[in-house]
DSSP file (Angstrom, degrees, kcal/mol; ACC not computed):
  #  RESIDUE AA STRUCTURE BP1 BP2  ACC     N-H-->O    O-->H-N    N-H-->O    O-->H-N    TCO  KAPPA ALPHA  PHI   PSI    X-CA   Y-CA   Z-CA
    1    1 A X              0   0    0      0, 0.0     3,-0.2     0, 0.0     0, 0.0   0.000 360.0 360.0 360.0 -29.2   77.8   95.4   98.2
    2    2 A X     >  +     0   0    0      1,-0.1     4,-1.2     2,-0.1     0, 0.0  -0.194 360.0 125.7-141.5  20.2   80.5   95.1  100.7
    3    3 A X  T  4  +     0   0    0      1,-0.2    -1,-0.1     2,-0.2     4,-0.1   0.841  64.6  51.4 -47.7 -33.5   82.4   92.7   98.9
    4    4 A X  T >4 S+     0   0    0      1,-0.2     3,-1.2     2,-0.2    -1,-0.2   0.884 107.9  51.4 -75.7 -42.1   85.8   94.2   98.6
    5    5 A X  T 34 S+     0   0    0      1,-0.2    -1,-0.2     0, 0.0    -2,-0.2   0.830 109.4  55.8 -76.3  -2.5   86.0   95.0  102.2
    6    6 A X  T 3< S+     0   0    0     -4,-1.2     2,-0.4     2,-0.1    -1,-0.2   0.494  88.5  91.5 -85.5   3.2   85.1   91.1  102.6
    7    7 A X  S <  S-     0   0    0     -3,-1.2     3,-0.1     1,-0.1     2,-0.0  -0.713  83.7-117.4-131.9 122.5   88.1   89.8  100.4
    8    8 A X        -     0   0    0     -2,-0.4     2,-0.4     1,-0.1    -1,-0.1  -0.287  29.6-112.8 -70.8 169.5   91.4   89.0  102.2
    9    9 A X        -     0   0    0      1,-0.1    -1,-0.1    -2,-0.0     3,-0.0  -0.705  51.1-101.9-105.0 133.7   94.3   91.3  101.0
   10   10 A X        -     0   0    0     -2,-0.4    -1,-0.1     1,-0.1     3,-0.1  -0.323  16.2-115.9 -66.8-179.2   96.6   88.8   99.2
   11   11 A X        -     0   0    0      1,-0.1     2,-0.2    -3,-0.1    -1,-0.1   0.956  51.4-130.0 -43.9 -80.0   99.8   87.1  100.5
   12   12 A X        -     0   0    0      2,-0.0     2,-0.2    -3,-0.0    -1,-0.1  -0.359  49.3 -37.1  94.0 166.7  102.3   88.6   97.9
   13   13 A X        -     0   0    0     -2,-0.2     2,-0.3     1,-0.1    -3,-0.0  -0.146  64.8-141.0 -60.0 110.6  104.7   87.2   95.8
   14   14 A X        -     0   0    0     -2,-0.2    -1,-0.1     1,-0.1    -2,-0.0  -0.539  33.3-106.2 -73.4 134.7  106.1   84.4   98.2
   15   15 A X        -     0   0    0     -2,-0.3     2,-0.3     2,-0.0    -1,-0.1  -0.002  29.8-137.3 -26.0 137.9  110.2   84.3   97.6
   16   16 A X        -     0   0    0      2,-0.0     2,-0.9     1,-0.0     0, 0.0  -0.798  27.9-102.5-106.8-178.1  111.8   81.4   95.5
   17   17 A X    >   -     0   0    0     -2,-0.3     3,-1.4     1,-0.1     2,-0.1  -0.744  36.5-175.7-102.8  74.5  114.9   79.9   96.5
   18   18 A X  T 3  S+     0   0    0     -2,-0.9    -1,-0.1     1,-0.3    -2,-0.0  -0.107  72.6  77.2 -84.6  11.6  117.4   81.5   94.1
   19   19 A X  T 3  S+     0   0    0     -2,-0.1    -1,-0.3     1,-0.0    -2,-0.0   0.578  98.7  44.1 -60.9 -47.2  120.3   79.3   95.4
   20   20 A X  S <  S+     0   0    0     -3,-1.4    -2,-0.2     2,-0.0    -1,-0.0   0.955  99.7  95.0 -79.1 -28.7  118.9   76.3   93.4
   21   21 A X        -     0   0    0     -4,-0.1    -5,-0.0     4,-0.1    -3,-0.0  -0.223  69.8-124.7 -79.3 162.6  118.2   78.4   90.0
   22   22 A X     >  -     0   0    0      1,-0.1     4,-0.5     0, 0.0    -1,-0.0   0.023  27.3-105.6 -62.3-176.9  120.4   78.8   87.2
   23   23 A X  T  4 S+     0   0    0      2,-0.1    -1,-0.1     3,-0.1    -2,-0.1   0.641 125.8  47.4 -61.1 -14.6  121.7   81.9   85.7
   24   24 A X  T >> S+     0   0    0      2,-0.1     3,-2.1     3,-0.1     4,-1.4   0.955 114.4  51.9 -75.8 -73.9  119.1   81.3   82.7
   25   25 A X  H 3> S+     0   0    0      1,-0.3     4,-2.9     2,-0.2     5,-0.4   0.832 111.2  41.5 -31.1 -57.5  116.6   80.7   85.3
   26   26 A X  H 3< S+     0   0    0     -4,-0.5    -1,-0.3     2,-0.3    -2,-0.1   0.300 108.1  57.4 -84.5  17.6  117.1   83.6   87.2
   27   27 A X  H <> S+     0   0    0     -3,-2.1     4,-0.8     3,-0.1    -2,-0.2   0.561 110.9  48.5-125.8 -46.5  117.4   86.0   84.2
   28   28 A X  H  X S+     0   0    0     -4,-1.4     4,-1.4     2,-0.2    -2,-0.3   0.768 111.4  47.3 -73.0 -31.9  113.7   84.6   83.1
   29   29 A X  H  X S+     0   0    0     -4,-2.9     4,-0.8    -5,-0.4    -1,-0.2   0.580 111.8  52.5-102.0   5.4  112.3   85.2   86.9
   30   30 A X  H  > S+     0   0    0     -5,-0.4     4,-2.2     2,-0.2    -1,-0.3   0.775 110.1  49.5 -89.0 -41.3  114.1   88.8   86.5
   31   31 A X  H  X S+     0   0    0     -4,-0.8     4,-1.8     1,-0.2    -2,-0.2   0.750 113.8  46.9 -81.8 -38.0  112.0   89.0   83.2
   32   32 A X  H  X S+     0   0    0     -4,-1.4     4,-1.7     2,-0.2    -1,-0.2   0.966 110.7  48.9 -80.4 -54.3  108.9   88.0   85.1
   33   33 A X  H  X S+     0   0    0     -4,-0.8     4,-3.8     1,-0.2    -2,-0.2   0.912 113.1  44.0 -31.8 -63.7  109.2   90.1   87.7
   34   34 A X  H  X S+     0   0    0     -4,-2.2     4,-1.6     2,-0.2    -1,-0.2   0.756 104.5  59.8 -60.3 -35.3  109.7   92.8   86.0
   35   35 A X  H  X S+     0   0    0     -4,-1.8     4,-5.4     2,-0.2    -1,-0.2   0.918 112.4  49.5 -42.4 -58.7  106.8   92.1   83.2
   36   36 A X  H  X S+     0   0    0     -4,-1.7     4,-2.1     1,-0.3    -2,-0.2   0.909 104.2  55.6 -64.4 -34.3  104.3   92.3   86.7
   37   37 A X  H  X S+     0   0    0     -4,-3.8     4,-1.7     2,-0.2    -1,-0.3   0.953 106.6  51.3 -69.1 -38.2  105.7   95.3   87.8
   38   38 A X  H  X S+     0   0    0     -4,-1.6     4,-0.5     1,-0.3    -2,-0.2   0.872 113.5  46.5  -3.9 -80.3  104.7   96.7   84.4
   39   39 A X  H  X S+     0   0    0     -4,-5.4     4,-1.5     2,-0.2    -1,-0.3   0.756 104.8  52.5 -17.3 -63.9  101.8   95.5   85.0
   40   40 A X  H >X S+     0   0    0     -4,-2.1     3,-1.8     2,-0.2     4,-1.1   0.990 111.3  55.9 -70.3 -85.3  101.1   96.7   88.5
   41   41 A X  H 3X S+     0   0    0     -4,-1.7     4,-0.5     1,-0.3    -1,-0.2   0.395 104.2  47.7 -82.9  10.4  102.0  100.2   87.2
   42   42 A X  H >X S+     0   0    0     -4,-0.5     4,-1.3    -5,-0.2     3,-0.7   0.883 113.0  50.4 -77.2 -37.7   99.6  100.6   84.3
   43   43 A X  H <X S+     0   0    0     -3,-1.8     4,-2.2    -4,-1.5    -2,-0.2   0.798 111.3  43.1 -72.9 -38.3   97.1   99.5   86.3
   44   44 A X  H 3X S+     0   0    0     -4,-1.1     4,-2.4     1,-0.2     5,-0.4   0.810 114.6  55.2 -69.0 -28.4   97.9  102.1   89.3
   45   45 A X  H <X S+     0   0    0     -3,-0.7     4,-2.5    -4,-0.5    -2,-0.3   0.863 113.0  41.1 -82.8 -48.4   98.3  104.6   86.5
   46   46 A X  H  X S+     0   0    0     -4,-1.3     4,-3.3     1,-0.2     5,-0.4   0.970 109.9  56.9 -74.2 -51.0   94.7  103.6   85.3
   47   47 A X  H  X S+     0   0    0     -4,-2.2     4,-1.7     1,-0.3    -1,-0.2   0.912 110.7  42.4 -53.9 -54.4   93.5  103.5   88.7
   48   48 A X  H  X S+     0   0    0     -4,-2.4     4,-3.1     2,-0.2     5,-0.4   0.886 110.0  60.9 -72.5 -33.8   94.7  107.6   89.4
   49   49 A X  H  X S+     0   0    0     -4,-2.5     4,-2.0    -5,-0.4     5,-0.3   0.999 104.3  46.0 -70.7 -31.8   93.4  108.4   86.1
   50   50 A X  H  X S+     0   0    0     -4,-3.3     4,-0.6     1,-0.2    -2,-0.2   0.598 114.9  49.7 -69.9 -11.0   89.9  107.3   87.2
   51   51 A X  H  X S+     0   0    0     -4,-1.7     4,-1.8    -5,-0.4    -1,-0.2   0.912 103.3  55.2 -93.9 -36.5   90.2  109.0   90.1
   52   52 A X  H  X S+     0   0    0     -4,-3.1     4,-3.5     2,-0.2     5,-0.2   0.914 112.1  40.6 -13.8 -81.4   91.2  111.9   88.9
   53   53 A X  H  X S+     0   0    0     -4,-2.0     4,-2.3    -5,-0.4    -1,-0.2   0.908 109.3  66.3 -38.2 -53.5   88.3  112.4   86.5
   54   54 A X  H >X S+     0   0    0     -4,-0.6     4,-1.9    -5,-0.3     3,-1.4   0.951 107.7  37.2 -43.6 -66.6   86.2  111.0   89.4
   55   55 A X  H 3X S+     0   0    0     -4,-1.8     4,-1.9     1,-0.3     5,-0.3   0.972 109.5  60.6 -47.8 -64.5   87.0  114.3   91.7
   56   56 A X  H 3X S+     0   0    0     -4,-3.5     4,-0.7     1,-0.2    -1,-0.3   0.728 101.4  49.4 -81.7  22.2   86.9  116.4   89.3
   57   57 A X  H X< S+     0   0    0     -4,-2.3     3,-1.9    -3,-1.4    -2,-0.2   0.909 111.6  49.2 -72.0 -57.3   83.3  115.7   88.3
   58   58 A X  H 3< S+     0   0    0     -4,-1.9    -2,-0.1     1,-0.3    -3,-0.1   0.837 111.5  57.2 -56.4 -23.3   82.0  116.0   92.0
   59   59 A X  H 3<        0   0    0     -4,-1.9    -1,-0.3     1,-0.3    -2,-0.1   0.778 360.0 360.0 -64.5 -35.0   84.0  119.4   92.1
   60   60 A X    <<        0   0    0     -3,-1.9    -1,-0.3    -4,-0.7    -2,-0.2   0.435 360.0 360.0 -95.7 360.0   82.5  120.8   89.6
């Protein structure tokens, strides 16, 4: 029941140490990054549409 509030908040993405990668390297972990934010903002996108709908049911 109170699982979520029981659940540590993660870390975040720890830095890598972009001095040692290549320029291919670092062109792919641009490509990755950018995939997850992708990610991250369908998911917030999903996340407001279900709230949305959520409010306005109780409104009505």
């Amino acid at each position: 029941m109170f699982d979520e509030e029981e659940k540590p908040k993660p870390k975040g993405i720890q830095p890598l140490d972009l001095d040692m990668m290549s320029i291919e390297a670092l062109g792919d972990y641009i490509a990755e990054l950018e995939t997850e934010i992708a990610r991250v903002r369908t998911k917030i996108d999903a996340k407001k549409s279900a709230r949305g709908a959520a409010e306005s049911f109780f409104k009505s």
